[in-house]
C-alpha positions as CSV (number, residue, x, y, z in Angstrom):
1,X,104.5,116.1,76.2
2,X,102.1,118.6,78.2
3,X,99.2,118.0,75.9
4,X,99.5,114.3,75.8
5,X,99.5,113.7,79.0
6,X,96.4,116.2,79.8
7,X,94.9,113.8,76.8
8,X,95.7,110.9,79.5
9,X,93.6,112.6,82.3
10,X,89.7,111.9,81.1
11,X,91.2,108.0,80.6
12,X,92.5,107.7,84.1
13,X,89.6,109.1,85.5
14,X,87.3,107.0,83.5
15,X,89.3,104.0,84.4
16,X,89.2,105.1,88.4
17,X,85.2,104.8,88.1
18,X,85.4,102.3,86.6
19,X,87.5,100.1,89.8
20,X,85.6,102.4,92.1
21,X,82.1,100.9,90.6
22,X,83.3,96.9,90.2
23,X,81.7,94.7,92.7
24,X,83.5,93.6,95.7
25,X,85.6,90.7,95.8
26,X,84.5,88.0,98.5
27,X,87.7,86.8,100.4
28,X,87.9,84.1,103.3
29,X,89.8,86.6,106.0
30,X,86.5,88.5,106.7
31,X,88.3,92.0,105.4
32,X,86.8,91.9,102.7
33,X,83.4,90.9,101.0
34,X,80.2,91.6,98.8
35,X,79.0,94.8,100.9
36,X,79.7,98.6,99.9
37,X,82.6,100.5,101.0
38,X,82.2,103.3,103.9
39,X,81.0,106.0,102.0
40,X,79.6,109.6,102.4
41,X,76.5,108.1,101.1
42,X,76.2,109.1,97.5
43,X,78.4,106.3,96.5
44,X,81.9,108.0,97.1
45,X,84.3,106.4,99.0
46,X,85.8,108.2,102.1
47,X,88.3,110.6,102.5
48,X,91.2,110.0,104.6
49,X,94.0,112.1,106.0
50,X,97.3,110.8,107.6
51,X,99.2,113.0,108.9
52,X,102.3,112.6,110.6
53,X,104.3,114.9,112.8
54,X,108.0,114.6,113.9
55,X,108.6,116.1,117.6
56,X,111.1,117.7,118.9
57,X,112.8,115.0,121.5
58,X,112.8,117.5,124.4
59,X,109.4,118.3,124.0
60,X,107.9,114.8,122.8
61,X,105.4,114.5,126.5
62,X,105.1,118.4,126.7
63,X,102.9,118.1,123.1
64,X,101.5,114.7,124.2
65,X,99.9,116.6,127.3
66,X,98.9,119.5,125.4
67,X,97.1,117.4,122.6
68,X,95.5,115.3,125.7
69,X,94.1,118.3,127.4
70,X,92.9,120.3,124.1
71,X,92.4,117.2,121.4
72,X,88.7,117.0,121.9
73,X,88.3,120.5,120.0
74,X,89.8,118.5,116.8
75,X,87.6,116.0,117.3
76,X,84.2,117.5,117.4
77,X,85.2,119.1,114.0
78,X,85.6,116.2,112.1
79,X,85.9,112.0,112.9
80,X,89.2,110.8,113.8
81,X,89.9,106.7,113.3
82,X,93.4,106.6,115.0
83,X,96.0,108.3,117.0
84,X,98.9,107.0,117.9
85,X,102.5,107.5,118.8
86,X,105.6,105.8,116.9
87,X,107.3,102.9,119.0
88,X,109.5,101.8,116.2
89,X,110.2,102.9,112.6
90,X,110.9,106.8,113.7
91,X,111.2,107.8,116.9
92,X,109.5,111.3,118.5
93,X,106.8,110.7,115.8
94,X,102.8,110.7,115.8
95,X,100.6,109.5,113.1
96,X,96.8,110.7,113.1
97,X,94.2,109.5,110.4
98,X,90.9,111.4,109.7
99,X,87.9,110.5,108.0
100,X,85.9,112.8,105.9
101,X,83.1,112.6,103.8
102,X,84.1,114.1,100.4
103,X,87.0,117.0,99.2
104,X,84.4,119.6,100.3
105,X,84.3,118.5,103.9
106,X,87.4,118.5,104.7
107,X,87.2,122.0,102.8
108,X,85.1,122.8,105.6
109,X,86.4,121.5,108.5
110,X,89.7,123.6,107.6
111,X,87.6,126.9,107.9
112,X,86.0,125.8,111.1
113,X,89.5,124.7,112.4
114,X,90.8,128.2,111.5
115,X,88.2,130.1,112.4
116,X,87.8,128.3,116.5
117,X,90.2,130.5,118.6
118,X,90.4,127.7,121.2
119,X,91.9,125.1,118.7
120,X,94.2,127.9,117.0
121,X,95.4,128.8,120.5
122,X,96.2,124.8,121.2
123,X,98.4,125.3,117.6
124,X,99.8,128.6,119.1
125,X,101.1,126.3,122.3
126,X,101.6,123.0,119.7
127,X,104.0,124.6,116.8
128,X,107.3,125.3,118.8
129,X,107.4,121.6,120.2
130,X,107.3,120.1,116.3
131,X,109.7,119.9,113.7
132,X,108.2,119.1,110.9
133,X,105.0,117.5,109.8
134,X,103.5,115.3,106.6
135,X,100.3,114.9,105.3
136,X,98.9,112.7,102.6
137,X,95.2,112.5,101.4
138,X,94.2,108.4,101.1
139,X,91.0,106.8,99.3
140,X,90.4,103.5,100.2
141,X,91.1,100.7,97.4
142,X,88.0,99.3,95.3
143,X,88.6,96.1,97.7
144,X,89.3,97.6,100.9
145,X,86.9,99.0,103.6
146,X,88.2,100.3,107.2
147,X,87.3,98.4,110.4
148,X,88.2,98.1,113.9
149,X,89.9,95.2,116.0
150,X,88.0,92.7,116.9
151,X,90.2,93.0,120.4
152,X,90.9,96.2,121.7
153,X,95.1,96.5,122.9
154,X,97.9,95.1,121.2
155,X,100.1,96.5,119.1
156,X,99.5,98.9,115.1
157,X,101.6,98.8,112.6
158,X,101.7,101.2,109.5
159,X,103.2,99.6,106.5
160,X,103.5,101.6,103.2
161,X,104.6,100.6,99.4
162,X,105.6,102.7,96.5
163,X,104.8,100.9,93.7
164,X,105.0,101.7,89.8
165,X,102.6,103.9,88.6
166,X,98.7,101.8,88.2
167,X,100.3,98.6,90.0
168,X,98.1,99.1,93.4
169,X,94.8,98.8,91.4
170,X,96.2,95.7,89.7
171,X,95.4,92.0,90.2
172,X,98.6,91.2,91.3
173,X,98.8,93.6,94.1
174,X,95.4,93.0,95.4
175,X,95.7,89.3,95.3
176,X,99.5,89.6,97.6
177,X,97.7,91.6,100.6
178,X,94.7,89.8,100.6
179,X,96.0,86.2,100.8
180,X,98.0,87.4,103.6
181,X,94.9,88.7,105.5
182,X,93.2,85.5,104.5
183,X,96.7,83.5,106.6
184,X,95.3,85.9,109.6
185,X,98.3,86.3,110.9
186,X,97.1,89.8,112.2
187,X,94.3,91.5,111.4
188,X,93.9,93.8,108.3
189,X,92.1,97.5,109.0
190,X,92.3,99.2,106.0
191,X,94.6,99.8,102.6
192,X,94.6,103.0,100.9
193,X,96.0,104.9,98.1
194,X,97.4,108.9,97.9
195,X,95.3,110.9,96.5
196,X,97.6,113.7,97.0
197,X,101.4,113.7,98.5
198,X,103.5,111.5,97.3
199,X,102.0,109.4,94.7
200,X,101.6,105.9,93.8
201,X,101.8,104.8,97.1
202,X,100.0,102.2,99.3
203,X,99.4,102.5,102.9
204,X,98.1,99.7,105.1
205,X,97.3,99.3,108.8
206,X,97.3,96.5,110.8
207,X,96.7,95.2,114.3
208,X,98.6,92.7,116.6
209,X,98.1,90.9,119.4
210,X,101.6,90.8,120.6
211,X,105.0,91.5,118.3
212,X,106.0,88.0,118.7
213,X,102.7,86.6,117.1
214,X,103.7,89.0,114.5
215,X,107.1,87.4,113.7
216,X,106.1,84.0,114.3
217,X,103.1,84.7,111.7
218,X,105.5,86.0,109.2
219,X,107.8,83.8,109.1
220,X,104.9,80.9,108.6
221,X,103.1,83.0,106.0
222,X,106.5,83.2,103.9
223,X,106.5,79.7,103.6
224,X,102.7,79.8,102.0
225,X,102.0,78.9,98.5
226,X,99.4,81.3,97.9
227,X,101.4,84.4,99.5
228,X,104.7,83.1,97.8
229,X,103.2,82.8,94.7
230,X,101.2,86.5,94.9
231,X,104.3,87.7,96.6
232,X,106.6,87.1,93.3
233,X,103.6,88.3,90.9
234,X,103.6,91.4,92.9
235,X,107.1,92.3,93.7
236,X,108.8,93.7,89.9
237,X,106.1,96.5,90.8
238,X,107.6,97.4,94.1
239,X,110.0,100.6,94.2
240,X,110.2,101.1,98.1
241,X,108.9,100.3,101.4
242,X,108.4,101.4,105.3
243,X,106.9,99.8,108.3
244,X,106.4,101.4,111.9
245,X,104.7,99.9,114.8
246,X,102.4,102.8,116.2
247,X,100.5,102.3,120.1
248,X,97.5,104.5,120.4
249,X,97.3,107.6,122.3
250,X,94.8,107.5,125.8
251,X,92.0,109.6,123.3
252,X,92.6,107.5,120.2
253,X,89.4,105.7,118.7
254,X,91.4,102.7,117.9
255,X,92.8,101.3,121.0
């Protein structure tokens, strides 16, 4: 079994060129189109990091002021996109995503991070008020590039699939998210895959205006040919599913 599946490897990483190097799709919604993804200009895509951390309820405003005071160490060391805080979908949570240019950089930034006695200090002051904390490392699909809202305010939401294993880089997949961009119901930002964590999972974020334009949109995009018919392709390949509605921290890029 071992030896088969290290057989497998060289294929799936021929086959992840391969997606990585097809030309982009052109779409109506604007998400998408004929240019190159953000990349660390060699042709690789971006890394991303998500991390989220589960505070202790006590101590939820105690970290948020320490990370306010102290966050811009963090950020000179590397580029955040988004911080935010978790309205709904798990409370006393934040979810942070980083960008990085390669493997090696974030390689990097770790040392730096561990090496700067006034970030590791922050941590010192940071640690007792969390519980616990996840991380997962996310390359953008072959389709997908990250942007920013058109409008700043309003409201984030992180949704994420588990799918079976090779169904996010199928057609059926791509063609479900993208024809609900294209109904522009909100506004698409980005849709990546683990690298590492848990695997064969899909994460997406989104912006609203308002929650209400959110469930109104919904409920008219359900009853779209397109997305109904790209909804049933897609759906034997979907194991599980989360959604939680994030508003951005005062120092968070993405506002």
């Amino acid at each position: 079994m071992r030896v088969t599946m290290l057989r497998q490897v060289p294929s799936r990483l021929q086959f992840l060129r391969g997606q990585l190097q097809r030309p982009l799709p052109v779409c109506r919604s604007g998400f998408c189109s004929s240019a190159a993804l953000r990349s660390s200009g060699d042709g690789q895509p971006k890394l991303y990091e998500l991390r989220t951390y589960h505070v202790k309820p006590a101590l939820f405003w105690e970290f948020m002021e320490i990370l306010e005071e102290k966050v811009h160490l963090r950020m000179d060391m590397s580029r955040m996109v988004g911080f935010w805080r978790v309205d709904m979908g798990g409370l006393n949570q934040v979810v942070h995503l980083w960008e990085y240019d390669d493997f090696a950089h974030r390689t990097a930034v770790a040392r730096t991070r561990s090496a700067h006695t006034g970030w590791m200090s922050t941590l010192n002051k940071l640690l007792p008020t969390v519980e616990h904390q996840d991380n997962a490392l996310l390359l953008p699909l072959p389709w997908s590039q990250l942007k920013y809202p058109d409008t700043p305010g309003g409201w984030y939401e992180l949704r994420s699939y588990r799918l079976t294993p090779g169904a996010h880089l199928q057609e059926p997949f791509r063609r479900t998210i993208q024809a609900r961009a294209a109904f522009k119901y909100a506004e698409l930002l980005g849709v990546w895959s683990s690298e590492f964590g848990e695997l064969n999972r899909v994460y997406m974020l989104w912006h609203h205006k308002d929650l209400d334009q959110r469930m109104l949109g919904r409920a008219k995009a359900a009853q779209d040919p397109a997305i109904v018919a790209a909804s049933r392709e897609s759906a034997p390949t979907l194991v599980h599913q989360w959604s939680k509605i994030l508003l951005p921290s005062s120092f968070s890029p993405m506002q």
